[in-house]
C-alpha positions, -999 to 999 in steps of 0.1 A, spaced: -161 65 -70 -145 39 -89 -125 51 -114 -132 32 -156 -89 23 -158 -88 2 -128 -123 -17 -136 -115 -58 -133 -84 -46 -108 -84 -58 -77 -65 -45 -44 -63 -60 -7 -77 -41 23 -53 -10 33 -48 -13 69 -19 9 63 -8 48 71 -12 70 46 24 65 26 24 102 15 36 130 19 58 116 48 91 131 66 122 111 81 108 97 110 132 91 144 142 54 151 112 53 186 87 67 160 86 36 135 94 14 167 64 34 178 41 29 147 39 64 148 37 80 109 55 118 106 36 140 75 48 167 59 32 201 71 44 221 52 32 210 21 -7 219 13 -16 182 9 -38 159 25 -20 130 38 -26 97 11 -25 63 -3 -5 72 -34 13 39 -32 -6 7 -41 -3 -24 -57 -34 -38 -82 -41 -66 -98 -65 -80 -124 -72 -121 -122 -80 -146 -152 -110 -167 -149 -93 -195 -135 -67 -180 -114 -72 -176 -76 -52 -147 -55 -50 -153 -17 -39 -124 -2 -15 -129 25 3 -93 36 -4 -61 24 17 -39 43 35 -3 39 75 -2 47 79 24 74 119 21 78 124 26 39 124 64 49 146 73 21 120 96 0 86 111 8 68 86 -2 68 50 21 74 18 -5 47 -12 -2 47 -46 -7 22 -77 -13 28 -111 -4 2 -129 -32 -7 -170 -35 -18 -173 -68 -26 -207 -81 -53 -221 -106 -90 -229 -95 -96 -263 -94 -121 -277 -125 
């Protein structure tokens, strides 16, 4: 369910991996597209990484990428990144 703190908040459609709990992954599997977990962990796989955001009245977001960075395999988590247009709504 929605959760009260992120009410008004607004996120683009994931059409991402899961950016957690992830492993170094070989050069032919991110050429691949193919994500690398960490099993020996007891977690479920997830979207820990996200980026939100809450509009004014008169303030339009178009949403342009939304996408997870699978070479920035530096930590267990994978980074991700927007690219927002955000201008004000015509009156």
């Amino acid at each position: 369910g929605d959760a009260p703190c992120f009410e008004n908040f607004e996120e683009a459609e994931v059409r991402f991996q899961p950016t957690y709990k992830r492993v170094k992954a070989s050069e032919s599997d991110v050429s691949k597209g193919i994500p690398r977990f960490d099993c020996d962990q007891p977690r479920m796989p997830g979207w820990c990484d996200r980026i939100l955001w809450r509009r004014a009245a008169d303030v339009e977001v178009k949403v342009l990428d939304y996408l997870a960075i699978e070479s920035a395999d530096y930590s267990d988590h994978r980074p991700v990144c927007a690219v927002l247009e955000v201008g004000r709504l015509s009156s």
